[in-house]
C-alpha positions in Angstrom: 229.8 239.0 38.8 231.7 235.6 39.0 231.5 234.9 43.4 231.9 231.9 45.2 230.2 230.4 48.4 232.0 228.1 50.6 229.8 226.1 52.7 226.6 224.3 51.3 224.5 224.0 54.4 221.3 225.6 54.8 222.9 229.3 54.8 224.7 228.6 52.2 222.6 226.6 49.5 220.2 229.3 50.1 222.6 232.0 49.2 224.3 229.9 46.4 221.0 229.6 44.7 219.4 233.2 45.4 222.8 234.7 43.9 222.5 232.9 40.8 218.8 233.8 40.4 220.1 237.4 40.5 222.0 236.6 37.4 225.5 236.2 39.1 227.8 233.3 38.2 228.3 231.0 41.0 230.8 228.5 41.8 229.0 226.8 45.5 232.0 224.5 47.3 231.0 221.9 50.4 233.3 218.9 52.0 230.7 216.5 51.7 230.3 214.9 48.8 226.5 213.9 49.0 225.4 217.1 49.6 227.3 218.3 46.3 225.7 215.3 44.6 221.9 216.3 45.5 222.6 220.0 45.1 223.9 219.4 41.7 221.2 217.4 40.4 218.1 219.5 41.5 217.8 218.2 44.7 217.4 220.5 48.2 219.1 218.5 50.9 216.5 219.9 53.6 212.7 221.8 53.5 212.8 224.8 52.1 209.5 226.6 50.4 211.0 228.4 47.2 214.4 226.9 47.2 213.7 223.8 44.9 212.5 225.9 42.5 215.5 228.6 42.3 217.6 225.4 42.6 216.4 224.2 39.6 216.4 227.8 37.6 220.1 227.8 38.7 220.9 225.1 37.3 219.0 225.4 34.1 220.6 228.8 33.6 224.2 227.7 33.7 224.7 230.3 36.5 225.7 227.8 39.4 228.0 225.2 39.8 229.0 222.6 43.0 231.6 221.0 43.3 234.0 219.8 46.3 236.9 221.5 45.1 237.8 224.6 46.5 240.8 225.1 43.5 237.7 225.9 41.6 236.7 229.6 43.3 239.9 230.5 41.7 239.0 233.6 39.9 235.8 234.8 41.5 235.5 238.7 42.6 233.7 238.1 45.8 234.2 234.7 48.2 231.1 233.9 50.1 232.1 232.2 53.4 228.6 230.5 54.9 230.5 227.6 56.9 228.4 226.7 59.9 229.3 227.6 64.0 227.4 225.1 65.7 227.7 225.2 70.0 230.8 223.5 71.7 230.5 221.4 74.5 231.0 224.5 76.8 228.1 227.0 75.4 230.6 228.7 72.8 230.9 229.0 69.2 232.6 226.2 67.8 234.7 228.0 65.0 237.0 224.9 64.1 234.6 225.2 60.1 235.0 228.4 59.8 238.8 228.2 60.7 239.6 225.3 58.3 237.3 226.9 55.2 239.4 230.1 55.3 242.7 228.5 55.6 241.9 226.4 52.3 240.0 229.3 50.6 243.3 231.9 51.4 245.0 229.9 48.5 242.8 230.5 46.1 242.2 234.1 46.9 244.0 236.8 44.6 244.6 240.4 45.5 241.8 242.7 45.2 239.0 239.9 45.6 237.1 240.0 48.6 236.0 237.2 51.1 232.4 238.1 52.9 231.7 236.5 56.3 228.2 235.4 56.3 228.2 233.1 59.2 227.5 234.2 63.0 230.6 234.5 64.4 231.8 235.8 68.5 232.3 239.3 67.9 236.6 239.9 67.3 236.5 236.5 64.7 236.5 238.9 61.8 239.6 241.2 63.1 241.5 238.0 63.2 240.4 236.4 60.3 241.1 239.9 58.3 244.7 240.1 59.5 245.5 236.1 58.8 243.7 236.8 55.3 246.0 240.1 54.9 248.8 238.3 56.0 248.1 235.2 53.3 247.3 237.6 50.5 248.4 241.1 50.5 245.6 242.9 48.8 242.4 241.0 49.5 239.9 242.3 51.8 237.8 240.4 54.5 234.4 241.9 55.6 231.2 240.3 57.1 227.6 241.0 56.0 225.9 238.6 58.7 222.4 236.9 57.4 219.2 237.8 58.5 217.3 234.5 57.5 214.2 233.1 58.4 213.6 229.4 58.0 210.5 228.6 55.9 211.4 232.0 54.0 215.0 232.1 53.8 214.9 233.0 49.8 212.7 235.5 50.0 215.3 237.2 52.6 217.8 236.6 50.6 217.1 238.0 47.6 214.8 240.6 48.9 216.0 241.6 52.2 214.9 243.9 54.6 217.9 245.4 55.3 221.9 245.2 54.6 224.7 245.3 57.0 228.3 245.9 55.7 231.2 245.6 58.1 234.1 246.3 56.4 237.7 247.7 57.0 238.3 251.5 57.3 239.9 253.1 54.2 240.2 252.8 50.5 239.8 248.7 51.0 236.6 249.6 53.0 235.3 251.9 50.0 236.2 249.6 47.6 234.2 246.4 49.7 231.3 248.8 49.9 231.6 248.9 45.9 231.7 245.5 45.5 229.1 244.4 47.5 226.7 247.1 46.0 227.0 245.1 43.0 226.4 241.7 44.3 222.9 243.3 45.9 222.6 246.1 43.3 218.6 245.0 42.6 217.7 245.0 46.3 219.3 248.4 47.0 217.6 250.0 43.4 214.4 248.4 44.7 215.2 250.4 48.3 216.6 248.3 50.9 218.3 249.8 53.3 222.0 249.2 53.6 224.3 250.2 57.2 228.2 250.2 56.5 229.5 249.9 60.0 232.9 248.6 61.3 233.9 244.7 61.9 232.9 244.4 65.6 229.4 246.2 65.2 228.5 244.0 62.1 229.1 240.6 64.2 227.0 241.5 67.0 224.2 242.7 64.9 223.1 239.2 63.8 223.6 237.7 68.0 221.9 240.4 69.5 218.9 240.7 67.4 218.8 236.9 67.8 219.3 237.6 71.7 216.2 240.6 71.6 213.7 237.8 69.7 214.8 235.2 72.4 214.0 237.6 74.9 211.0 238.8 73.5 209.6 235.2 73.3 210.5 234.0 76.9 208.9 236.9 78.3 205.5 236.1 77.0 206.2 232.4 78.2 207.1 233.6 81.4 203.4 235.7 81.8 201.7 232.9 80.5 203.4 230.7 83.1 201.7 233.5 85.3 198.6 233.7 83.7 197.6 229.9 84.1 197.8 230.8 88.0 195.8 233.3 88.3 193.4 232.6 85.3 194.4 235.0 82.7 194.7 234.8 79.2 198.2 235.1 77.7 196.8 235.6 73.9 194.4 238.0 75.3 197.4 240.0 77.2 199.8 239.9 74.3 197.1 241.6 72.4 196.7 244.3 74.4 200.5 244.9 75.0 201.6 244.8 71.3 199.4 247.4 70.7 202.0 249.4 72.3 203.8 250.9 69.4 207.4 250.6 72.0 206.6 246.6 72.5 204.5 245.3 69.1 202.8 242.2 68.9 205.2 240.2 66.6 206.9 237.2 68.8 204.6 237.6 71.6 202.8 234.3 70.9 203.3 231.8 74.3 203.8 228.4 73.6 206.5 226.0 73.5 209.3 228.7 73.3 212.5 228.5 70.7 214.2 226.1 68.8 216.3 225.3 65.3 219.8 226.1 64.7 220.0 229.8 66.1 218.8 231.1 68.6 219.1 228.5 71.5 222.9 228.5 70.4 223.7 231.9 69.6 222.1 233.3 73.0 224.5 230.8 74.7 227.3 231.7 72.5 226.6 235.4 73.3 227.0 234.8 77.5 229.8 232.6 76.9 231.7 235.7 74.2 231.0 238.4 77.0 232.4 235.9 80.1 235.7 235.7 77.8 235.6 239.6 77.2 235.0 240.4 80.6 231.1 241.5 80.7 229.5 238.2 81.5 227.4 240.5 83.8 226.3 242.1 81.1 224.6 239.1 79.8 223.6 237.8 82.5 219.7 237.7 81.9 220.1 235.5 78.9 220.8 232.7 81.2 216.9 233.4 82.4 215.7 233.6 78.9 217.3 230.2 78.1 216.1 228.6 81.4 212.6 229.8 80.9 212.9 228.3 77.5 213.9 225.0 78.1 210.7 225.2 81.1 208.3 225.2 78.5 209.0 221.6 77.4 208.9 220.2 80.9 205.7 222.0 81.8 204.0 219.9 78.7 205.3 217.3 80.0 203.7 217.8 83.3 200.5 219.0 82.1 200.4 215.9 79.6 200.5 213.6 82.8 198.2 215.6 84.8 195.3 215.5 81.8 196.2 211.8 82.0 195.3 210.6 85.3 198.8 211.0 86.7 200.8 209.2 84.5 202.1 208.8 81.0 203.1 205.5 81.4 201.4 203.2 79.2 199.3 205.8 77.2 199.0 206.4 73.3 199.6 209.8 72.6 199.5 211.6 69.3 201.6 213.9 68.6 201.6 216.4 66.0 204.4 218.4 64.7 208.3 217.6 65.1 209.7 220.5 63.1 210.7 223.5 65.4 208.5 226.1 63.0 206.2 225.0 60.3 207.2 225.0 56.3 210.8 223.4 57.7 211.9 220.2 58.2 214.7 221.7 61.0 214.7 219.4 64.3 218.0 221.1 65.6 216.9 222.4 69.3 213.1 221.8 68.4 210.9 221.9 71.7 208.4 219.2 70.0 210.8 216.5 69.5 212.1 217.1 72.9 208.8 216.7 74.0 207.7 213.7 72.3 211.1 211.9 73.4 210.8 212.6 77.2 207.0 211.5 77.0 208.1 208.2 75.3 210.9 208.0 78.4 208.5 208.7 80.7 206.9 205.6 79.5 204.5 206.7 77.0 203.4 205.3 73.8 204.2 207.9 70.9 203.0 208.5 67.7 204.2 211.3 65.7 203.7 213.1 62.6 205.1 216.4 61.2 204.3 216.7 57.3 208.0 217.2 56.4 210.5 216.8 59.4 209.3 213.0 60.2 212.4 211.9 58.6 215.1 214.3 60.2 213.6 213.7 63.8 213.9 209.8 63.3 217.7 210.9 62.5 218.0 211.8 65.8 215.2 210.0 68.0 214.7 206.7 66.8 212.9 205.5 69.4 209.5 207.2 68.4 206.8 205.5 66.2 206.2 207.9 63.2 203.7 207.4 60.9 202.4 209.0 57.6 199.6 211.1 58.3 197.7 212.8 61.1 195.1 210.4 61.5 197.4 207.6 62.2 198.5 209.7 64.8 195.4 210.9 66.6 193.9 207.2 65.9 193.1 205.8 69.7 195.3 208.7 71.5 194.5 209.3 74.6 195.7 212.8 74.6 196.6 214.7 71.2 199.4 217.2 71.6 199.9 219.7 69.0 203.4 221.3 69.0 203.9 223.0 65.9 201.2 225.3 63.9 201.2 223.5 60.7 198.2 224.8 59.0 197.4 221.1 58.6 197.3 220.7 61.9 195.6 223.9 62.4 193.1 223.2 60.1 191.6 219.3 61.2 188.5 218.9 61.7 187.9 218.3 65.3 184.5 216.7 64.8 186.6 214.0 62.9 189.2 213.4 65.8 187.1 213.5 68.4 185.7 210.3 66.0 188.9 208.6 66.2 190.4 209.4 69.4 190.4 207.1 72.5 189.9 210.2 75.1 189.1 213.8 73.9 191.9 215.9 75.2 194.6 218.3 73.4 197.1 220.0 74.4 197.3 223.3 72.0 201.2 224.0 72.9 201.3 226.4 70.0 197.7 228.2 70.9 196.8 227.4 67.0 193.7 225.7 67.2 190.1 227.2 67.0 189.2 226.5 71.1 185.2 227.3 70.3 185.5 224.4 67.5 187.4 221.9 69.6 185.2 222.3 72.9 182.3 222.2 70.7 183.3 219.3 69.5 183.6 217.7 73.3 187.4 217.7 73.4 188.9 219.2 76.7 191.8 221.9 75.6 194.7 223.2 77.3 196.5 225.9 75.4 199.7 227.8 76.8 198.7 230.6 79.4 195.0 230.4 78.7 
């Protein structure tokens, strides 16, 4: 099938690529001209494990094409729209993107093609983007199939899912959408994924409130361990025993740092401000908890680091280890770690950091840090070592070998990665998250 894919961020470079690999023809559009550039020669524009590879296949194939000119979708069956909804200065989704990509895209849209939402969107955007599209172009359909991505296996879900949402229109244009998109996916669903039609409304909200459940999920475990350093407890040992409750599970009951990246801090605060304007804010009202007991988690480093330290930051090296919000990415959007490092260099510290891919998108946005190449410059003459994202680089040092080049054996394990047995063993003192 001949589809385009407006919007060349991370969703949609991902989705570009992953639809060509399935043997589609694919025209990718994006505003910015550099991006198009380094897309079109090869080049990812961010971390991504699998994507420069299906990049370059792509390309190799003849199957993909970027460009900046949205005339150039002209003709495809099915129009991808993966423009980004980043937060406003009040909490909600800022849908200018979205707005101005489907007001350019309606004039190269025929009837009987098909333009599929993929970005998260404030549930009722797709009811009025469907009747400005209808109104544009008699005969073509709008539906949204939101994205289910994880960063640091975002191919992988793309092409091999594990599951499809289709919220399309009711009627023969809603049959015929169903069709279509069946044959974008057609080697997913043969191989068994399974695929939910629903309505407009249900298929925004699927994407925000799963996002909303994980965020949840992982600020209750911070708030126990916040508990269990109190009393004495163990929060690794507790989430073990809970998540073998087959009503709770284990998976995002690790305490540490809490959330970050480019969802779900904004899409949780998206989702309070969507209800306040429908008239439910009540009804979301514990997400303002969630988010507050996220944001905790970086100040009570911050505390601890100056408590392991006599007091005071000020003045002291420390080493810092991870930027990224989540290993195998280079995303710094929201990321607890670079937070952290940046208040500990305000508070007067001396910073040195290191992430093995995202040293150059945190200097983007926080300067002020000293980052150097490797994890032993960063450790070298620390007198605390933090580590704040589970790299398995990180995980896997040596601590017989820091402890050789540190100034003061301490570490702070804010992701509760490290072998404890090992480290103590090795003389360091370490503080993990709820233990």
């Amino acid at each position: 099938m001949r589809i385009s894919v407006i919007g060349c961020g991370y969703l949609g470079a991902v989705h570009a690529a992953s639809m060509a690999k399935l043997g589609h023809d694919v025209v990718a559009v994006d505003v910015d001209p550099a991006r198009i550039e380094q897309l079109a020669a090869g080049t990812a524009p961010f971390f991504e494990p699998g994507l420069p590879e299906v990049l370059g296949e792509a390309l190799a194939s003849g199957r993909i094409r970027f460009t900046t000119e949205m005339a150039d979708v002209a003709g495809s069956r099915v129009h991808f729209l993966a423009v980004g909804t980043p937060q406003g200065p009040t909490g909600a989704a800022d849908l200018r993107y979205v707005d101005a990509a489907m007001a350019s895209l309606a004039q190269y849209v025929s009837a009987g093609e098909f333009v599929v939402g993929k970005s998260t969107v404030p549930v009722g955007t797709a009811a009025r983007l469907g009747a400005e599209l209808t109104a544009a172009v008699p005969g073509a359909t709008l539906v949204w199939n939101p994205e289910f991505l994880r960063e640091g296996f975002a191919v992988q879900d793309t092409i091999s899912p594990d599951r499809f949402v289709y919220g399309v229109p009711e009627g023969s244009d809603g049959e015929r959408a169903v069709a279509a998109l069946d044959e974008v996916y057609a080697a997913a669903l043969a191989e068994g994924t399974p695929r939910l039609v629903v309505d407009l409304p249900t298929a925004e909200l699927v994407k925000i409130s799963a996002n909303a459940f994980l965020a949840t999920k992982i600020s209750f475990i911070n708030a126990m361990a916040e508990i269990a350093e109190v009393v004495g407890a163990d929060v690794t040992a507790l989430a073990d025993a809970i998540g073998h409750d087959a009503r709770i599970g284990r998976k995002f009951l690790n305490a540490g740092l809490g959330f970050g990246g480019g969802c779900l801090p904004k899409d949780i605060r998206a989702f309070q401000a969507r209800a306040d304007e429908l008239g439910v804010g009540e009804s979301l009202a514990f997400l303002g908890e969630v988010d507050a007991i996220n944001l905790r988690r970086r100040a009570h480093v911050v505390t601890l680091a100056a408590e392991l330290l006599d007091g005071d930051v000020t003045g002291k090296r420390i080493g810092v280890l991870g930027l990224a919000f989540k290993p195998n990415s280079d995303d710094v959007r929201d990321s607890p770690a670079l937070d952290i490092a940046a208040q500990l260099r305000e508070h007067g510290a001396t910073v040195s950091a290191y992430d093995p891919e995202a040293n150059r998108t945190a200097a983007r946005l926080r300067p002020e840090l000293d980052y150097v190449d490797s994890a032993v410059d960063a450790v070298r003459d620390a007198d605390l070592v933090l580590v704040l994202t589970e790299w398995s680089e990180f995980r896997d040092l040596d601590p017989t070998a820091v402890a050789a080049l540190v100034a003061r054996p301490v570490v702070v394990d804010g992701r509760n990665c490290l072998d404890r047995d090992a480290w103590t063993a090795a003389g360091f003192t370490v503080r993990g998250m709820g233990r």
